[in-house]
Backbone bond lengths (Angstrom), bond angles and torsions (degrees), N, CA, C in turn:
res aa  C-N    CA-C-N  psi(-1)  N-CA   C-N-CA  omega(-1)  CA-C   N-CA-C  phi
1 X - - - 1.452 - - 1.525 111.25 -
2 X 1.524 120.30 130.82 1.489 110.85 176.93 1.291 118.88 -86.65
3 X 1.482 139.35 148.16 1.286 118.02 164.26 1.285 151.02 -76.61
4 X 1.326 91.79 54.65 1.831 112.04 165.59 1.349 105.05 -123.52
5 X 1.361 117.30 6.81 1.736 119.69 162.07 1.439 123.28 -51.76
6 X 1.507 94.72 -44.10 1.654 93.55 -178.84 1.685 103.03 -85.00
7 X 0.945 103.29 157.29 1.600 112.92 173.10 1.475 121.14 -125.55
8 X 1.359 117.13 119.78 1.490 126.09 -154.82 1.894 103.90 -68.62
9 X 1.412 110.54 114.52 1.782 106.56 170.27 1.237 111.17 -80.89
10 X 1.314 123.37 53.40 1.703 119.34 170.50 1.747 103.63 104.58
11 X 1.388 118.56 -43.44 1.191 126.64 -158.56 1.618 100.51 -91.75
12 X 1.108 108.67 126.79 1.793 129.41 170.21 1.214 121.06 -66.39
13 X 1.370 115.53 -39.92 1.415 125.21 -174.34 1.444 96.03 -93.76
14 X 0.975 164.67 -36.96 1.618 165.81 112.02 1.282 90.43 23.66
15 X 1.623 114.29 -83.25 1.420 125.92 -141.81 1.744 93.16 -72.89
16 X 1.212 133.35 -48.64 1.143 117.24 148.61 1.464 145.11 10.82
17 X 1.700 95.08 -97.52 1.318 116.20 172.24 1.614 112.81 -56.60
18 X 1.121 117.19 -39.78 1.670 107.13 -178.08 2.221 96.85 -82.67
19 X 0.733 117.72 5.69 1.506 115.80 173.60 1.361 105.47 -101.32
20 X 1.530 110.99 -15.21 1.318 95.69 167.27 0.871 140.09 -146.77
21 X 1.661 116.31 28.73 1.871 144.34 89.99 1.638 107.55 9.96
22 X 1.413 96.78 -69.49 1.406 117.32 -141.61 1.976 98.01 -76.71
23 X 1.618 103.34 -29.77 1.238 95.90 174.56 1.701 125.94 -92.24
24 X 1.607 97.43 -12.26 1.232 105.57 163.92 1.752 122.44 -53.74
25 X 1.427 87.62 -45.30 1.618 101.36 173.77 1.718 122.17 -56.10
26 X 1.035 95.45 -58.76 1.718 123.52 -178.06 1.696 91.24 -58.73
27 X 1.416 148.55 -13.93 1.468 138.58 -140.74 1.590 80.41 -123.82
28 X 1.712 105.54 -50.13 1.722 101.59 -177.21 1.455 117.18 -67.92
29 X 1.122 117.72 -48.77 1.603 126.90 166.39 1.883 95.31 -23.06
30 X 1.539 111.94 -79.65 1.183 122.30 -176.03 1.718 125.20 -42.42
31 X 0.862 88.97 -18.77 1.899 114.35 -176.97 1.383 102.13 -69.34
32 X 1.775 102.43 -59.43 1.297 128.41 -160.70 1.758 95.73 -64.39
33 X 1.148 102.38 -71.80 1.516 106.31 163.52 1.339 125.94 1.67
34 X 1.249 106.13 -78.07 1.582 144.59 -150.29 1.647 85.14 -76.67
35 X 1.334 126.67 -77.56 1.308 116.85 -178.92 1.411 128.31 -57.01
36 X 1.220 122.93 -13.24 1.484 134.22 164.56 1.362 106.16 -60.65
37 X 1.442 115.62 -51.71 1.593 124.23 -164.75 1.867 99.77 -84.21
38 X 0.767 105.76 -29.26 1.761 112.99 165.39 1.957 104.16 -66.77
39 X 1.014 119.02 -39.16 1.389 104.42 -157.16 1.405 98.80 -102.68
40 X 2.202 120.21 7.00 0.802 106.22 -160.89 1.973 83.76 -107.64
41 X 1.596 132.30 11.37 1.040 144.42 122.00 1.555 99.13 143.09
42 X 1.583 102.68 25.34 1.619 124.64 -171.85 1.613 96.11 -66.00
43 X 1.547 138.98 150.90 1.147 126.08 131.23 1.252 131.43 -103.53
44 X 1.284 103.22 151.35 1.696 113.78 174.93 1.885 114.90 -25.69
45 X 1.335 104.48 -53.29 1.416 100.79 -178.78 1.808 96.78 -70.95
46 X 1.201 149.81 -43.74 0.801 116.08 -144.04 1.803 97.72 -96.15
47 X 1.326 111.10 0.16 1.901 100.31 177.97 1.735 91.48 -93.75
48 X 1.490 124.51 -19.37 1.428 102.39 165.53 1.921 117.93 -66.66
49 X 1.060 96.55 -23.00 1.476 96.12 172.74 1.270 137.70 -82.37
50 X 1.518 116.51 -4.36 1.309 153.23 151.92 1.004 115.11 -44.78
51 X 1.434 96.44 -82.40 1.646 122.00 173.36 1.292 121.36 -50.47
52 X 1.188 131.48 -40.51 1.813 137.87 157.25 1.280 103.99 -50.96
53 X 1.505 126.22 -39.86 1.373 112.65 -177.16 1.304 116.20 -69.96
54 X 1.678 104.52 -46.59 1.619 93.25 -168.06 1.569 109.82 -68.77
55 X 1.441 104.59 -25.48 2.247 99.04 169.04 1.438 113.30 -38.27
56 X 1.501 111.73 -44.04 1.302 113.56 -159.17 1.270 101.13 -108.14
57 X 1.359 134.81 -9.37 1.814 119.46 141.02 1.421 109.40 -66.75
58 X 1.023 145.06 -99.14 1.470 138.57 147.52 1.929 104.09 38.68
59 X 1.206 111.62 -93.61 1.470 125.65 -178.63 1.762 107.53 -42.94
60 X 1.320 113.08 -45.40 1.663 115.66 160.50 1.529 132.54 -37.48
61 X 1.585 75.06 -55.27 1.366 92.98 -161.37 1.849 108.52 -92.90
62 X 1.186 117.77 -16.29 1.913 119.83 141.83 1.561 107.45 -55.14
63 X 0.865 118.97 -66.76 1.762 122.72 -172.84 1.621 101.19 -47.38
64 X 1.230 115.37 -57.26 1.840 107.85 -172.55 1.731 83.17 -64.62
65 X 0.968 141.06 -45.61 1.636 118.28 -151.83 1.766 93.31 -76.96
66 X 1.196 112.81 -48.48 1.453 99.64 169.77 1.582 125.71 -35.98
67 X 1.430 115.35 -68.90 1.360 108.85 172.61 1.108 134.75 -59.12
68 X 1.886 108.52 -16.22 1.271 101.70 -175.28 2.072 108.11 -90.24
69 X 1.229 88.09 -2.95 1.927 103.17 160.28 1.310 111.04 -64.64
70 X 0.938 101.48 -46.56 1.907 104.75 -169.35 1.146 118.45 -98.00
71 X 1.671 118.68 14.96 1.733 124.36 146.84 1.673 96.99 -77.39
């Protein structure tokens, strides 16, 4: 769930607390994740090295869509 699921009824501290429910949730999910991909005989260095890659495919691949806007 993202946190714009909940929708604030007037109250600030409401919209808050369920935003951060919601990231508590979203943090364990990620937990859950993370040790799945660990036990599936992944290491830590190598899903950080993953993850650097796809930043820097990602960052490429904005830049070609940029230029290819401005043909």
């Amino acid at each position: 769930p993202s946190p714009r699921s909940c929708q604030p009824n007037g109250a600030n501290e409401e919209a808050l607390l369920c935003e951060i429910k919601e990231l508590k949730q979203k943090d364990l999910a990620l937990d859950q994740e993370i040790a799945q991909l660990l036990s599936e005989g992944y290491s830590l260095e190598e899903l950080e090295k993953h993850i650097s890659l796809l930043h820097e495919y990602n960052d490429i691949k904005d830049a070609g869509q940029m230029l290819l806007g401005k043909l």
